[in-house]
KEVEXLUM-468857 format. One record per atom (N, C-alpha, C): atom name; x, y, z; residue in one letter; residue number from 1. Coordinates in pm, 1 decimal, always signed. Example, Ala and Ser with C-alpha at 12.3 -4.5 7.8 and 13.67 -1.06 7.14 Angstrom:
2
<fiti: N&px: +1319.0&py: -569.0&pz: +780.0&marpa: a&sero: 1>
<fiti: CA&px: +1230.0&py: -450.0&pz: +780.0&marpa: a&sero: 1>
<fiti: C&px: +1320.0&py: -330.0&pz: +780.0&marpa: a&sero: 1>
<fiti: N&px: +1285.0&py: -225.0&pz: +708.0&marpa: s&sero: 2>
<fiti: CA&px: +1367.0&py: -106.0&pz: +714.0&marpa: s&sero: 2>
<fiti: C&px: +1290.0&py: +3.0&pz: +787.0&marpa: s&sero: 2>
END
This chain:
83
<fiti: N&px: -3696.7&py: -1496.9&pz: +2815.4&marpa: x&sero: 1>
<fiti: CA&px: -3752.2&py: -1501.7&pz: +2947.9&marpa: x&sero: 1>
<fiti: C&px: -3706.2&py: -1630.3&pz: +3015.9&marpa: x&sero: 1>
<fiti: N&px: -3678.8&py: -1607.4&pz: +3147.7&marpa: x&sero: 2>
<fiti: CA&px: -3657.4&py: -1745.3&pz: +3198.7&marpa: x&sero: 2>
<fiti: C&px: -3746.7&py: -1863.7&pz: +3217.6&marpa: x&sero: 2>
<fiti: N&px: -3763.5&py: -1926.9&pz: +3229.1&marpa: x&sero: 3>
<fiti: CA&px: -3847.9&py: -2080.0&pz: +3257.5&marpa: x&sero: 3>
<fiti: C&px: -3911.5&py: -2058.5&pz: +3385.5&marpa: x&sero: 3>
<fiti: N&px: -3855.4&py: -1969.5&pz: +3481.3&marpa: x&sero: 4>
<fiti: CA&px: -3960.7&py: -1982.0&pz: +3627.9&marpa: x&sero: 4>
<fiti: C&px: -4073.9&py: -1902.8&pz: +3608.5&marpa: x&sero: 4>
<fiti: N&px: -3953.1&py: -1778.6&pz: +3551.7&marpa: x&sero: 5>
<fiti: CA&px: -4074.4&py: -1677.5&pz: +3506.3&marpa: x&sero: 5>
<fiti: C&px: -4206.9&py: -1685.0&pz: +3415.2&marpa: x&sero: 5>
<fiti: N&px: -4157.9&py: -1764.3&pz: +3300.8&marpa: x&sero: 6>
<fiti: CA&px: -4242.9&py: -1825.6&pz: +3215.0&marpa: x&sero: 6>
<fiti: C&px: -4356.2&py: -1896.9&pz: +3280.2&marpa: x&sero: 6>
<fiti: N&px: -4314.9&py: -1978.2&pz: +3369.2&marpa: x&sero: 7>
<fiti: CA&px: -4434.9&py: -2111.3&pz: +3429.9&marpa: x&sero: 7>
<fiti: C&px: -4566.5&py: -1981.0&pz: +3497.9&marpa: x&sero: 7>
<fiti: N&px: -4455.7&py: -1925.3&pz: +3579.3&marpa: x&sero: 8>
<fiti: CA&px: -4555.8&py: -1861.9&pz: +3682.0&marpa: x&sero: 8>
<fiti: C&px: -4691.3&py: -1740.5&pz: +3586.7&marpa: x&sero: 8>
<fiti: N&px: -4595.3&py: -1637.3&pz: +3509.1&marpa: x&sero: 9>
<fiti: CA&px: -4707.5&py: -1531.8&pz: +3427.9&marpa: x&sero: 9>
<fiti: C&px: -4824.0&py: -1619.9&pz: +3318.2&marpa: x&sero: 9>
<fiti: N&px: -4774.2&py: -1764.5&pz: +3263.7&marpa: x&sero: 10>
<fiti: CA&px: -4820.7&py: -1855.4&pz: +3226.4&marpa: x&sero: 10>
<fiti: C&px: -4942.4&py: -1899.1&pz: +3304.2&marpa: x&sero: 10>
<fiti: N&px: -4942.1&py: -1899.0&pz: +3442.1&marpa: x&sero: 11>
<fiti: CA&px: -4992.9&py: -2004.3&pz: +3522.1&marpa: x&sero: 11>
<fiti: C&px: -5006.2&py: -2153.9&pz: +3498.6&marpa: x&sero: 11>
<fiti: N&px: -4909.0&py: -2147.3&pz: +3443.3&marpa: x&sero: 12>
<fiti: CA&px: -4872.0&py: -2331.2&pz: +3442.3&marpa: x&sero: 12>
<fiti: C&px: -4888.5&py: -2386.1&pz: +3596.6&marpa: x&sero: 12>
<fiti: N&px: -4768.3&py: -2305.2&pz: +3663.9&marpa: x&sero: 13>
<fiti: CA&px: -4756.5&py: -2273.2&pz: +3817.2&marpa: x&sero: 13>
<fiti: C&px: -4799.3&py: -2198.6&pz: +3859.5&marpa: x&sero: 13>
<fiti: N&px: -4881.7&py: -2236.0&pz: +3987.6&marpa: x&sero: 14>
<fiti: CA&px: -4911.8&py: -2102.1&pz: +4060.4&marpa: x&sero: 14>
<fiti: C&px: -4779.9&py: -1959.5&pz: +4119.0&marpa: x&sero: 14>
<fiti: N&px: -4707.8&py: -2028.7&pz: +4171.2&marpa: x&sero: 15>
<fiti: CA&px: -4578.7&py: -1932.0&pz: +4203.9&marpa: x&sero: 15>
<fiti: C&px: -4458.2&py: -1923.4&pz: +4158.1&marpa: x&sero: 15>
<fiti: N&px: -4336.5&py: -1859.5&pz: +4143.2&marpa: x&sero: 16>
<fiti: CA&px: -4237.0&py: -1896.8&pz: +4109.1&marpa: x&sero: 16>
<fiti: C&px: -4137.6&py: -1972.9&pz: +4156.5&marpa: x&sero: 16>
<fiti: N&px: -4205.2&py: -1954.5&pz: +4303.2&marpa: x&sero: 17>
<fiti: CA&px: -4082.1&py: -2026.3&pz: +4377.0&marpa: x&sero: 17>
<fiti: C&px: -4109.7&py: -2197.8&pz: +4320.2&marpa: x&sero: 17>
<fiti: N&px: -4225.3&py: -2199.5&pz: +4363.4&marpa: x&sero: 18>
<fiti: CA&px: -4280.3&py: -2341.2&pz: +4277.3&marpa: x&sero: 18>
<fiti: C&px: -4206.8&py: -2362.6&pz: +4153.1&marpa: x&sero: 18>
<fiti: N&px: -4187.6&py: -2305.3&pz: +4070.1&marpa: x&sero: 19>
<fiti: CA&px: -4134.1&py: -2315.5&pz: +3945.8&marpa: x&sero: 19>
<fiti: C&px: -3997.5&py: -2367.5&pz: +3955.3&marpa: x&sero: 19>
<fiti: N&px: -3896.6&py: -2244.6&pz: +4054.9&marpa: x&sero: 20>
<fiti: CA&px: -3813.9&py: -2287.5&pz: +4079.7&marpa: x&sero: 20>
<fiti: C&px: -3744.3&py: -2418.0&pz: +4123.2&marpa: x&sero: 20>
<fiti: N&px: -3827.3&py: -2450.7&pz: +4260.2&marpa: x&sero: 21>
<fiti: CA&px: -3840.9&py: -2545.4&pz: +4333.3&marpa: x&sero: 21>
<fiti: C&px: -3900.8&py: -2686.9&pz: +4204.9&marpa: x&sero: 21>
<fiti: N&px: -3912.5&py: -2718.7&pz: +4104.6&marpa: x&sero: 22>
<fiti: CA&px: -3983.6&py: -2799.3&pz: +4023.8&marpa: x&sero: 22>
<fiti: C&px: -3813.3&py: -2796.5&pz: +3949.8&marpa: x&sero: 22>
<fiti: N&px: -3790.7&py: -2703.3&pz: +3897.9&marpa: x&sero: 23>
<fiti: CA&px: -3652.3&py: -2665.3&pz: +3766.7&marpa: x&sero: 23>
<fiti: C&px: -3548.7&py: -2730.1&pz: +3894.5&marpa: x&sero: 23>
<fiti: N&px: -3513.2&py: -2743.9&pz: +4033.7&marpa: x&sero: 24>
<fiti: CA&px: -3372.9&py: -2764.3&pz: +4067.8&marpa: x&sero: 24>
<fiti: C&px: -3429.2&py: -2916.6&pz: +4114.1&marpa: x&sero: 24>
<fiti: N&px: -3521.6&py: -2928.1&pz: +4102.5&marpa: x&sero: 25>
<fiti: CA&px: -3565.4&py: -3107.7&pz: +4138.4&marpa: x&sero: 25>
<fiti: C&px: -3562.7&py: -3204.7&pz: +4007.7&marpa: x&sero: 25>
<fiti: N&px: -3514.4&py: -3117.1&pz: +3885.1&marpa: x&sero: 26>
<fiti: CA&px: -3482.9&py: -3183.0&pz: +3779.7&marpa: x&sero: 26>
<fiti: C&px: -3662.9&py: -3226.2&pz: +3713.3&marpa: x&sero: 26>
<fiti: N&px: -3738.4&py: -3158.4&pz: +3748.5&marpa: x&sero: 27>
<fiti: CA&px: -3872.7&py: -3238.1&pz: +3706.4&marpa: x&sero: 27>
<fiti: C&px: -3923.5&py: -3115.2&pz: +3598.8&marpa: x&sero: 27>
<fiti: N&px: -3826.0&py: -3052.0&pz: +3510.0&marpa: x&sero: 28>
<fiti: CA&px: -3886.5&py: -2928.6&pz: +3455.1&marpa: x&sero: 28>
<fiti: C&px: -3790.9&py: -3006.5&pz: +3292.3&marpa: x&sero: 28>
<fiti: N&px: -3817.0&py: -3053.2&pz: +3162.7&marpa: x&sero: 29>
<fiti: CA&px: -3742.5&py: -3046.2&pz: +3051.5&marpa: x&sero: 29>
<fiti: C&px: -3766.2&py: -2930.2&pz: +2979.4&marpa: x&sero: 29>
<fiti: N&px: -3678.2&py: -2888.9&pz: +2896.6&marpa: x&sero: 30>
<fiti: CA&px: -3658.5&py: -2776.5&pz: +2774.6&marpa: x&sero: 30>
<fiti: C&px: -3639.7&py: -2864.2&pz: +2663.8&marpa: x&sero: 30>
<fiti: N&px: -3700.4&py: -2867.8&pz: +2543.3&marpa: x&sero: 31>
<fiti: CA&px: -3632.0&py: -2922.9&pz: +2478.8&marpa: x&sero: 31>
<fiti: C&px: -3584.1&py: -3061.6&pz: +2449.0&marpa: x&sero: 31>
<fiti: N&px: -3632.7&py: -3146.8&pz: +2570.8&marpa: x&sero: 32>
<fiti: CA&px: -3566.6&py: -3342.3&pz: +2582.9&marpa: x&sero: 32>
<fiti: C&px: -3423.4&py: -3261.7&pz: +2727.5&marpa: x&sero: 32>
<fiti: N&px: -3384.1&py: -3166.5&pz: +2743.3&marpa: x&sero: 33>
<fiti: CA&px: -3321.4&py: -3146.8&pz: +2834.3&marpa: x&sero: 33>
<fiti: C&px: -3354.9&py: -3058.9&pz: +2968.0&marpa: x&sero: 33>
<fiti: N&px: -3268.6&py: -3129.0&pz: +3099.2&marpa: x&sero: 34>
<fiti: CA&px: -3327.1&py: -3045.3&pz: +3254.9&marpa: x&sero: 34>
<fiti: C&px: -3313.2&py: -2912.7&pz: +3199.0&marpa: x&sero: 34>
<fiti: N&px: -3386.0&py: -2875.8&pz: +3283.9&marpa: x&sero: 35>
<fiti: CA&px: -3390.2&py: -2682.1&pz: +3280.3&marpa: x&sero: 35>
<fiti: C&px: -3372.9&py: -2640.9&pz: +3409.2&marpa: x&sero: 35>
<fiti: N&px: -3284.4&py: -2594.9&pz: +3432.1&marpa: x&sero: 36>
<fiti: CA&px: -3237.9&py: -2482.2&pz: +3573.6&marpa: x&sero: 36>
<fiti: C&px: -3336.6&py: -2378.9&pz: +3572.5&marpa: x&sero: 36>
<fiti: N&px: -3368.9&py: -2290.8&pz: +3650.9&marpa: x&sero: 37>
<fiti: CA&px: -3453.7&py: -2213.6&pz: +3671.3&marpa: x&sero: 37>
<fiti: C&px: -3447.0&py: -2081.1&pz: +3609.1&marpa: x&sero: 37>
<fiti: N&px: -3312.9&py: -2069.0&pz: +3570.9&marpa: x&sero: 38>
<fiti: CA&px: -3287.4&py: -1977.3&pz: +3468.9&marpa: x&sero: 38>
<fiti: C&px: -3217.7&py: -1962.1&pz: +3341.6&marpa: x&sero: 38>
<fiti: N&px: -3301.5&py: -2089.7&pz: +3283.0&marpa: x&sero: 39>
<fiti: CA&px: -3281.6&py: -2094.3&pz: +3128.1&marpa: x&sero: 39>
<fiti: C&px: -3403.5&py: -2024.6&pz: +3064.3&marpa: x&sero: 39>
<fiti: N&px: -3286.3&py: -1976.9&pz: +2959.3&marpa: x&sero: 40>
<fiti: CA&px: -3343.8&py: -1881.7&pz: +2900.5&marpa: x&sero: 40>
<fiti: C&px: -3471.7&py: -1934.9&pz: +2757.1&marpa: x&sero: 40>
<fiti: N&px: -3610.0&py: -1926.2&pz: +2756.5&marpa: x&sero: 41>
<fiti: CA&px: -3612.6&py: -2020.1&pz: +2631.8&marpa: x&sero: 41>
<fiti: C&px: -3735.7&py: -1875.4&pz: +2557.5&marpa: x&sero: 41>
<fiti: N&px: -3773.3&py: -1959.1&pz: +2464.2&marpa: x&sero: 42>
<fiti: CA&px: -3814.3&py: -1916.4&pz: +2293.6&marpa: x&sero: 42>
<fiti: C&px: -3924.3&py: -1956.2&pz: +2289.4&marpa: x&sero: 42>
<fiti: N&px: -4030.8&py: -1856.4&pz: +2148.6&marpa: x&sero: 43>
<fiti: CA&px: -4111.9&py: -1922.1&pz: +2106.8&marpa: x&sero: 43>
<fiti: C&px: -4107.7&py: -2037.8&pz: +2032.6&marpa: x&sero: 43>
<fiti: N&px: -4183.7&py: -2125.7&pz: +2044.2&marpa: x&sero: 44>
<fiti: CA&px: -4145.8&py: -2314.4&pz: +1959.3&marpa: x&sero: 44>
<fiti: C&px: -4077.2&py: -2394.2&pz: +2049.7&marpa: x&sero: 44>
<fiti: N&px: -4006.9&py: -2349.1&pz: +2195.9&marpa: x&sero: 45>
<fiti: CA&px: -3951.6&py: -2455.6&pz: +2265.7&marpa: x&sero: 45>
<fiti: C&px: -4071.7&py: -2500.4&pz: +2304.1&marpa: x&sero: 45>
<fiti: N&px: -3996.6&py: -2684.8&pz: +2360.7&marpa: x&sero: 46>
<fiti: CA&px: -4135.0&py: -2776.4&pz: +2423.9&marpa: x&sero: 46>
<fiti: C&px: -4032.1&py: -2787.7&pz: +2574.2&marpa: x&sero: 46>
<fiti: N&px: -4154.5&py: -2788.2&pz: +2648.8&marpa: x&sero: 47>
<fiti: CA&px: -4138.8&py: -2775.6&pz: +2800.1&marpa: x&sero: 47>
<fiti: C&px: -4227.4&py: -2912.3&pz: +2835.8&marpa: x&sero: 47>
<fiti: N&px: -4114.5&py: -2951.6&pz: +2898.2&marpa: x&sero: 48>
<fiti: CA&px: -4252.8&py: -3102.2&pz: +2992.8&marpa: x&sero: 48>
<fiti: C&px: -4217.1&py: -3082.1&pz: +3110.3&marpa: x&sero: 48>
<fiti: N&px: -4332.1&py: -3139.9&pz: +3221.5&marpa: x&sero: 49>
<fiti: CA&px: -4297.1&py: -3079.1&pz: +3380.5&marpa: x&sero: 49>
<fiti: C&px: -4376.6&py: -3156.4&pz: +3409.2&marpa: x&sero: 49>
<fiti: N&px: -4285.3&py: -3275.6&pz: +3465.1&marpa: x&sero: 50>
<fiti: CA&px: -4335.5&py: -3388.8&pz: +3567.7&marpa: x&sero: 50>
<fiti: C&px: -4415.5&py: -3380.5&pz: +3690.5&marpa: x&sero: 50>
<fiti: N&px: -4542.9&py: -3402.7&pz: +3673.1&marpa: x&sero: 51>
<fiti: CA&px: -4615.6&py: -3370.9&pz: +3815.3&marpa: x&sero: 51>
<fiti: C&px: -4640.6&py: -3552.9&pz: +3882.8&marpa: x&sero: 51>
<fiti: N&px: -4623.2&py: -3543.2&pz: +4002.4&marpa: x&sero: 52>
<fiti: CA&px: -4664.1&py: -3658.1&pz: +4076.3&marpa: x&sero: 52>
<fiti: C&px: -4829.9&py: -3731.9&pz: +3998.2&marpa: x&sero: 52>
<fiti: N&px: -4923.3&py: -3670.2&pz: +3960.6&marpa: x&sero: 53>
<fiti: CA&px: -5027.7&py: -3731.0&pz: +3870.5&marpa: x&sero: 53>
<fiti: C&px: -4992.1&py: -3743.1&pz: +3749.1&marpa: x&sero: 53>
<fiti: N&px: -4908.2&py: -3713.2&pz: +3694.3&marpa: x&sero: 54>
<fiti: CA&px: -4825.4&py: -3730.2&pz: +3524.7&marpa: x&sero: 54>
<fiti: C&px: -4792.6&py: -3638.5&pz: +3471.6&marpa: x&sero: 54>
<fiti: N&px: -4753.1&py: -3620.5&pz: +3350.8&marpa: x&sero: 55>
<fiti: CA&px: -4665.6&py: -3528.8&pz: +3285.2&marpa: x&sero: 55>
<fiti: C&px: -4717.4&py: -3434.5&pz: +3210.8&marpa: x&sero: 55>
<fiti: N&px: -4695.1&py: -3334.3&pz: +3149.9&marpa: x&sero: 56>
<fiti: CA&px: -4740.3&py: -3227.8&pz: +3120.6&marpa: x&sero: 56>
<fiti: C&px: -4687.6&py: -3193.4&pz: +3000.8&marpa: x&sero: 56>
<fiti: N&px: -4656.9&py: -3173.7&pz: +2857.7&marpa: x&sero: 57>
<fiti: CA&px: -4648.0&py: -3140.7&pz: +2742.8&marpa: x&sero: 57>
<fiti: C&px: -4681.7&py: -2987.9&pz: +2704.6&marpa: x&sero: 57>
<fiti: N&px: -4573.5&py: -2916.8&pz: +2668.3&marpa: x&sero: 58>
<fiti: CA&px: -4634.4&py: -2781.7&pz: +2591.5&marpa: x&sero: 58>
<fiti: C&px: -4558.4&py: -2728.9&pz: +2514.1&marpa: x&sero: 58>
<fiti: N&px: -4587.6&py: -2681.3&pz: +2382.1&marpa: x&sero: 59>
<fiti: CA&px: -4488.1&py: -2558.4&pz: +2357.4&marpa: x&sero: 59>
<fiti: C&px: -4548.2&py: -2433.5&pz: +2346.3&marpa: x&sero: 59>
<fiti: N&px: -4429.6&py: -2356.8&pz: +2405.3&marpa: x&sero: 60>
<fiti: CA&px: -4424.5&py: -2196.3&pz: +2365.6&marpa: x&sero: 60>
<fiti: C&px: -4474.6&py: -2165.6&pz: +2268.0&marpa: x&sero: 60>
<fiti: N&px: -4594.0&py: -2083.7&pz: +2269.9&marpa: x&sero: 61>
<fiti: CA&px: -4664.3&py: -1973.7&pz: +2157.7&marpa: x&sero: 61>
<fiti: C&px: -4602.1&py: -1892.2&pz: +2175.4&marpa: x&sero: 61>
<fiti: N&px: -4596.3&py: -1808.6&pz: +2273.4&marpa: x&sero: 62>
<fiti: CA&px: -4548.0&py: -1646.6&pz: +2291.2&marpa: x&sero: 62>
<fiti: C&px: -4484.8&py: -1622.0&pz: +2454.9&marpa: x&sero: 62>
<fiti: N&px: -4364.7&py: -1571.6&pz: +2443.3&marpa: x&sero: 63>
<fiti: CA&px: -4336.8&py: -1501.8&pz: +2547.6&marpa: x&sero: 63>
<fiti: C&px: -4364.4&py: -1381.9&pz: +2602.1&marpa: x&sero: 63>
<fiti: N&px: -4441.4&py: -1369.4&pz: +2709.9&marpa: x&sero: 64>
<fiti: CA&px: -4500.6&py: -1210.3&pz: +2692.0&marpa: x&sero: 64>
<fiti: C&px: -4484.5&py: -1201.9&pz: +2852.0&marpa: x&sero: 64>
<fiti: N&px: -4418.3&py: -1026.4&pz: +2899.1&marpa: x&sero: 65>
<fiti: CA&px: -4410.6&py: -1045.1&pz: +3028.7&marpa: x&sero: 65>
<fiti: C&px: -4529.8&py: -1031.2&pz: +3082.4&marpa: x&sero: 65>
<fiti: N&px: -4630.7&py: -944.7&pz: +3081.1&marpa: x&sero: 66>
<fiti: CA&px: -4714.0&py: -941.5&pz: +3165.4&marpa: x&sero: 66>
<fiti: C&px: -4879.6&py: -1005.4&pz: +3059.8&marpa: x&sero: 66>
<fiti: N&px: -4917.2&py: -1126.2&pz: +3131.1&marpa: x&sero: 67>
<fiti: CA&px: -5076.9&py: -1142.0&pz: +3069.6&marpa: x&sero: 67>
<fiti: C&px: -5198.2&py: -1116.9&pz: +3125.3&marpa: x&sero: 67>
<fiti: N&px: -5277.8&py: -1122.8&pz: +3075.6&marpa: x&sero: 68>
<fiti: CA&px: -5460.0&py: -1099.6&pz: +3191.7&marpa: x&sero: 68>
<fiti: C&px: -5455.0&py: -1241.5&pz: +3230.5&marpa: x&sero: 68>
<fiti: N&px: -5517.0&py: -1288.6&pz: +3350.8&marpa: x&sero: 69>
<fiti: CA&px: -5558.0&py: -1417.5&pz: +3355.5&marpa: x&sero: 69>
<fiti: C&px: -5590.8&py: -1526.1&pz: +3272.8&marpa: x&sero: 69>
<fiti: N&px: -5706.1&py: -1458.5&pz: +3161.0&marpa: x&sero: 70>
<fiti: CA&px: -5792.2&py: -1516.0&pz: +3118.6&marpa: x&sero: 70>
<fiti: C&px: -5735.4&py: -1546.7&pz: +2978.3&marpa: x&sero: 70>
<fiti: N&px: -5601.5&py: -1462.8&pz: +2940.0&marpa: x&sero: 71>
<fiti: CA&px: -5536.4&py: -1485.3&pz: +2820.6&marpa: x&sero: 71>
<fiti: C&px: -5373.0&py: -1547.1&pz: +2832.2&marpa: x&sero: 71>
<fiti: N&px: -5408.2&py: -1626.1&pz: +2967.1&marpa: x&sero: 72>
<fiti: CA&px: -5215.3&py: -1660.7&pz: +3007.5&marpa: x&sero: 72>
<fiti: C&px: -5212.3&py: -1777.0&pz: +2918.1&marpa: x&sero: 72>
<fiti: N&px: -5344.8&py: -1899.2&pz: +2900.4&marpa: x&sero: 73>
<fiti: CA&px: -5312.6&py: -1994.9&pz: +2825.4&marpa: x&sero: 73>
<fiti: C&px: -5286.5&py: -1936.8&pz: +2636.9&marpa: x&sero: 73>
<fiti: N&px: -5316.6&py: -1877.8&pz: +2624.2&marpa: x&sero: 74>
<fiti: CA&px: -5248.4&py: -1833.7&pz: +2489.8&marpa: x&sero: 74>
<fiti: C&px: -5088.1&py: -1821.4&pz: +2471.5&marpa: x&sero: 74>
<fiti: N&px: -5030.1&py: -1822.3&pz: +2546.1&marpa: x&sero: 75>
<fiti: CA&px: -4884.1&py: -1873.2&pz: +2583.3&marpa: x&sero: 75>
<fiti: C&px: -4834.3&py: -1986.9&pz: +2552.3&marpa: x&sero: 75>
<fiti: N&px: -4930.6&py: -2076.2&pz: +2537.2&marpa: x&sero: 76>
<fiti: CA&px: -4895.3&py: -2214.5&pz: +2554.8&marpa: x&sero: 76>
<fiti: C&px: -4966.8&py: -2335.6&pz: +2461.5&marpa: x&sero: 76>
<fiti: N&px: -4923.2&py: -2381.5&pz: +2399.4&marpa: x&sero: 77>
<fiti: CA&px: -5009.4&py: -2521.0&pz: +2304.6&marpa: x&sero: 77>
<fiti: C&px: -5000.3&py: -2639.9&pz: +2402.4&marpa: x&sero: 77>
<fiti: N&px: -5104.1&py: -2710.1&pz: +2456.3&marpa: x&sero: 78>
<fiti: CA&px: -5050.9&py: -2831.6&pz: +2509.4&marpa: x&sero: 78>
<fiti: C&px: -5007.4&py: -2918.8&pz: +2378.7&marpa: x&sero: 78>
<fiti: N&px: -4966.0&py: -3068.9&pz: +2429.0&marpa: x&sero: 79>
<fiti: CA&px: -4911.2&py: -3130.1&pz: +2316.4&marpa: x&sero: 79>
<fiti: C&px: -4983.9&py: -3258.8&pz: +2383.5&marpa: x&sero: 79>
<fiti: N&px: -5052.0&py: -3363.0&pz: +2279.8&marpa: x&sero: 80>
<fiti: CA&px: -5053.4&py: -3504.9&pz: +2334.8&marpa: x&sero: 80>
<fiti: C&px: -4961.0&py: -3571.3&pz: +2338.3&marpa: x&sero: 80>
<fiti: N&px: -4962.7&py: -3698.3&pz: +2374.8&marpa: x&sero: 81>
<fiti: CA&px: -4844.4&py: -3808.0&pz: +2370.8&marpa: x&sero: 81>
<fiti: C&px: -4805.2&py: -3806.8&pz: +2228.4&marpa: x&sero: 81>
<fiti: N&px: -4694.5&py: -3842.4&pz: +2184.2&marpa: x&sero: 82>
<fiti: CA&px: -4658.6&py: -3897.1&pz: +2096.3&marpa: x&sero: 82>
<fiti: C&px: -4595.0&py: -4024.8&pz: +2054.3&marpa: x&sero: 82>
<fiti: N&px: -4646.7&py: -4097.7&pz: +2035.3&marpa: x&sero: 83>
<fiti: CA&px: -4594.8&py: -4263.8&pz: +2054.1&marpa: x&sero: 83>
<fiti: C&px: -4601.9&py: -4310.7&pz: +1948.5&marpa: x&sero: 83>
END
């Protein structure tokens, strides 16, 4: 699945374009690397996504196209800092 797509059925992001618009401003990593809006990623990748209040940590549980609301964070592990 792609990364825009991911954010948005996720609700990481509310929209995709958002997603998009986040992936070509360089504020989206895959991995320790930028992510274009249509990279393709996996269960176990880590995604960080720079927000103007701070940063965001996660990896992929499951790629799934369509979720209920109430089960989109099952998609996702946050991660703490690691220092």
């Amino acid at each position: 699945m792609r990364i825009d797509k991911f954010l948005k059925v996720s609700r990481v992001l509310k929209r995709r374009t958002l997603a998009e618009e986040a992936c070509e401003n360089g504020k989206v990593l895959v991995n320790g690397k930028e992510a274009k809006p249509g990279k393709q990623i996996k269960e176990g990748d880590v995604v960080e996504i720079a927000f103007a209040s701070g940063t965001v940590r996660f990896r992929v549980k499951k790629v799934l196209e369509n979720v209920k609301k109430d089960e989109a964070d099952s998609m996702y592990e946050l991660l703490g800092d690691e220092t």
